[in-house]
C-alpha positions in Angstrom: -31.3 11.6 -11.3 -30.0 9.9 -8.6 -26.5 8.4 -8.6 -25.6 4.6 -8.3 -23.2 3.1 -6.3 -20.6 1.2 -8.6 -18.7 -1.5 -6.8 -15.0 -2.4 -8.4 -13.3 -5.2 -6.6 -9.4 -5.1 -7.2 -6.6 -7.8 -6.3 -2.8 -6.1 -6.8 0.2 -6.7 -5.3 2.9 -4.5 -3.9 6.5 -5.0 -4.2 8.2 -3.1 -1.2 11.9 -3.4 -2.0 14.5 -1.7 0.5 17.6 -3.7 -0.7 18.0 -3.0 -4.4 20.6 -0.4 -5.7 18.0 1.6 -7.1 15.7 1.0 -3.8 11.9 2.1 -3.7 11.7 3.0 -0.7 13.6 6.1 1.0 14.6 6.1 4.8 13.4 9.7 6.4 15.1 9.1 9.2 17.3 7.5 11.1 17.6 3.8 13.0 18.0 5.5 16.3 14.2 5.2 17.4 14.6 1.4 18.1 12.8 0.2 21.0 13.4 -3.2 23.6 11.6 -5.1 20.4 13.7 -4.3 18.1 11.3 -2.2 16.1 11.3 1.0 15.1 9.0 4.1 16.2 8.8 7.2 14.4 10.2 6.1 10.9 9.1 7.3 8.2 9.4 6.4 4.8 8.7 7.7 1.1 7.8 5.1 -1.2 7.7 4.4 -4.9 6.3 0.7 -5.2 5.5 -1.4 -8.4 2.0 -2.3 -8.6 1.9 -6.0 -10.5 -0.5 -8.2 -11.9 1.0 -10.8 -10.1 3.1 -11.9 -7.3 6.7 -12.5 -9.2 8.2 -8.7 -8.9 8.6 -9.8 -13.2 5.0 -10.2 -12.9 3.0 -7.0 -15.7 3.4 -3.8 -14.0 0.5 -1.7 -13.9 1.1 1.0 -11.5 2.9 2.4 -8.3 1.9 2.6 -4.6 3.2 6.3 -3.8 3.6 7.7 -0.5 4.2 7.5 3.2 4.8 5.0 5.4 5.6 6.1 9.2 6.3 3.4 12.1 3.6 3.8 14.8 3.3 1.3 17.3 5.2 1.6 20.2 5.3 -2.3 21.6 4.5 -4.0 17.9 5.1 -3.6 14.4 2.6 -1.6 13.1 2.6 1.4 9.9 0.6 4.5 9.7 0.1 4.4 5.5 -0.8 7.2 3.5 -0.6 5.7 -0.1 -1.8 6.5 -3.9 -2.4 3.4 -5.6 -2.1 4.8 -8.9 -2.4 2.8 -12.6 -0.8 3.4 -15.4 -2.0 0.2 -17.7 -5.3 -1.0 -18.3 -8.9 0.2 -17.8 -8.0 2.0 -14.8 -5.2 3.8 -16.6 -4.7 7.5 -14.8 -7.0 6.8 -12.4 -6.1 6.3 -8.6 -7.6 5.5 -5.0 -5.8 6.8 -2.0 -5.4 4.5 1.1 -5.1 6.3 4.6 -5.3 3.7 7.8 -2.9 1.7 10.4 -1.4 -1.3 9.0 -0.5 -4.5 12.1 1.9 -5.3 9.6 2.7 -8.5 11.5 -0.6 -10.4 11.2 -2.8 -11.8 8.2 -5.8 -10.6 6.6 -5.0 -7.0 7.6 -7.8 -4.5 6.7 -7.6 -0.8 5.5 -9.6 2.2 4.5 -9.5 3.3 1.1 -10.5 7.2 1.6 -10.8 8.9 -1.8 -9.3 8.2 -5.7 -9.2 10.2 -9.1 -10.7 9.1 -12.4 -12.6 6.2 -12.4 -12.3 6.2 -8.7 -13.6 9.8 -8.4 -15.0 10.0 -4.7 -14.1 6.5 -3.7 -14.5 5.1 -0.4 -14.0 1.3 0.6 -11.5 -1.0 1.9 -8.4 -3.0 1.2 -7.4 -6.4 2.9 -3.7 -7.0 2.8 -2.0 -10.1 3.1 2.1 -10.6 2.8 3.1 -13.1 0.5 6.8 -13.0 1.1 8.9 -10.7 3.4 12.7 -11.1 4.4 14.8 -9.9 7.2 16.2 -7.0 5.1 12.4 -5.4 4.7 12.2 -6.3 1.3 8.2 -7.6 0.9 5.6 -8.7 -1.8 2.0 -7.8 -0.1 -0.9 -8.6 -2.1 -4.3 -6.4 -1.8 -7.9 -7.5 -1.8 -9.5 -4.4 -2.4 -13.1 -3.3 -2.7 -14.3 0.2 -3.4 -17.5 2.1 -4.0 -18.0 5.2 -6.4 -21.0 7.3 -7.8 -21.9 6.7 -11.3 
């Protein structure tokens, strides 16, 4: 038999939050990288975002976004993400996809390869379109995800 390709299209958003007392996100290294643009190159960070239905951080939590985020452009604002997407409500319960690509975190409609998942997303492959819908000048950031990906059934 030959497999089928099975087409899921997702829309999540991501609550990055540096500022809260119990923070999601975990500074690797230090501030001294900053370059004439006031960005920083070579920071890395570990992450442990909510996943929400919606865009209020109160919004129904149904996962995290675990993983890496490392600062990689030299003359622009720009992240090198290695992130699980993992649910932990709903149909997709247990199962993850796994992005891996370089996010221009400064301009819209920002597109990125998803590169593998677990479960229902068993030997995913696809692409995610990211779009912030609030940031302030601490970091702090809601990013919501378009996100399409192909498995075998």
């Amino acid at each position: 038999m030959d497999p089928q390709n099975l087409i899921t299209l997702l829309i999540i958003l991501v609550s990055n939050i540096f500022t809260c007392v119990q923070s999601q996100t975990s500074d690797l290294t230090s501030w001294a990288n900053r370059n004439e643009t006031g960005k920083e190159f070579g920071g890395l960070w570990m992450v442990d975002d909510q996943l929400t239905e919606g865009p209020d951080p109160s919004s129904k939590l149904i996962g995290r976004a675990r993983g890496l985020y490392g600062s990689a452009g030299q003359t622009d604002f720009g992240l090198i993400m290695a992130l699980s997407y993992v649910f932990t409500d709903g149909v997709y319960d247990g199962s993850s996809f796994s992005l891996l690509s370089f996010n221009p975190v400064m301009k819209s409609g920002r597109e990125m390869a998803v590169v593998g998942g677990t479960g229902l997303f068993r030997l995913a492959r696809g692409y995610a379109v990211a779009n912030t819908y609030q940031a302030n000048a601490s970091g702090d950031a809601i990013v919501g995800y378009n996100v399409t990906i192909v498995t075998y059934v």
